[in-house]
C-alpha positions, 0 to 999 in steps of 0.5 A: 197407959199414958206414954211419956216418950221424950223423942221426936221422930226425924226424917231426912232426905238423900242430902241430909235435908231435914223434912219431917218431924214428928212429936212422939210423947203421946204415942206407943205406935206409928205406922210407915208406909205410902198408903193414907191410913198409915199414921206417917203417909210418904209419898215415895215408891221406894216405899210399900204401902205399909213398910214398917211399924215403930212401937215403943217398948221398956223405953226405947222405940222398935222398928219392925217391919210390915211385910214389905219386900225390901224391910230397910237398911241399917248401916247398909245392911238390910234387917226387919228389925232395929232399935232406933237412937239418935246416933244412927238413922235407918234407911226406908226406902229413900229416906233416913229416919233417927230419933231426936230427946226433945227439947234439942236443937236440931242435929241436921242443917235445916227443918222444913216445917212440919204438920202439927202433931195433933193431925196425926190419926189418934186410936179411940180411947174405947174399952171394947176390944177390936181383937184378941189372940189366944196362946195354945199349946200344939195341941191346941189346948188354950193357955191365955186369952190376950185382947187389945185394949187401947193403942197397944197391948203386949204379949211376952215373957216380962212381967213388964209385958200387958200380958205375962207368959212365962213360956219357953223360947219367948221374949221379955215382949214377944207379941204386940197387939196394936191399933191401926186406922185400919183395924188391929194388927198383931206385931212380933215385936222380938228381935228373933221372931218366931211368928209364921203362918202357913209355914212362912215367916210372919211379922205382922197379920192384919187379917179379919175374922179367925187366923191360926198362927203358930209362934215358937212351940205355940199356936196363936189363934188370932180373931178380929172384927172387920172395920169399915171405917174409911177416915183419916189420911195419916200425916203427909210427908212433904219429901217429893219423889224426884228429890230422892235421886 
């Protein structure tokens, strides 16, 4: 479905320097991290190659993070998953990030010129499904078959949610199903996730082939196509690693 997402994604240096700003009205997701085939490439080691995941949810946008070992600081304290706003950056390894309601002057000192929004890596706009997650019961007993269609599908409690599951101990969105340069991935999305796979917490799984997860009381049995795709390289960051301190 058309996202009017009226935010730009700001991101600052240890200073307070400006570097970076992303136009966010036509996207639902955007990934974080140094490897190229995120949709925002930074270049500081401080950061893992995939470190997060921002997916815009009943109006507001969501970090979650992607497996990375130092997750990310929210008033100093590290979490895995926080509400972005204007008000409060987050910090990714050495770099804050806030969200800003366009069109506004810009709230900090000074705003390198960024690449155009339209480079940013843009999922295809086609009907078939790269990948799809079953919800069973313990027994494995299917309840309902979930399959990404477009950039992003959800999965939750919500009736707001692309795929409405009434089941206990769930989230209004519990689950997102998204689109990668790399090929899908499945998200817990909740602020209390509850995903594991082999018994070890799990925010996000990007696996090829068939993966069985389990979620709260349910198993999720996850199936995706390989992708050989090898195009695109995300949006560069402009920060450099010696201004980070």
């Amino acid at each position: 479905m058309p996202i009017q997402s009226p935010y730009k994604l700001i991101v600052a240096a240890k200073d307070g320097t400006v570097v970076r700003t992303v136009d966010l009205a036509s996207r639902c997701t955007l990934t974080i991290g140094r490897s190229p085939r995120c949709d925002l490439t930074m270049d500081i080691e401080s950061i893992f190659r995939r470190h997060a995941t921002m997916v815009y949810l009943d109006g507001s946008w969501t970090l979650v993070d992607a497996g990375s070992k130092s997750k990310f600081k929210v008033d100093n304290k590290k979490v895995d998953h926080a509400h972005l706003t204007e008000d409060r950056p987050i910090q990714i390894g050495g770099a804050f990030f806030w969200l800003q309601v366009s069109p506004k002057a810009p709230v900090r000192p000074s705003t390198v010129p960024s690449s155009a929004t339209e480079k940013l890596w843009s999922p295809a706009n086609s009907s078939a499904s790269q990948a799809s997650v079953t919800i069973m019961d313990l027994e494995a007993r299917p309840i309902q078959k979930c399959a990404l269609e477009g950039e992003m599908t959800t999965i939750g409690a919500s009736e707001d949610a692309d795929c409405h599951l009434d089941l206990k101990g769930w989230s209004p969105i519990q689950l997102a199903l998204i689109q990668e340069q790399s090929g899908a991935a499945l998200l817990d999305v909740a602020p209390e996730h509850q995903m594991r796979l082999q018994g070890k917490p799990c925010r996000r799984l990007a696996a090829q082939g068939s993966v069985l997860l389990r979620c709260g009381e349910h198993l999720l049995h996850w199936e995706a196509e390989s992708t050989s795709s090898e195009t695109g390289s995300g949006l560069w960051d402009a920060i450099q690693n010696d201004s980070m301190g």
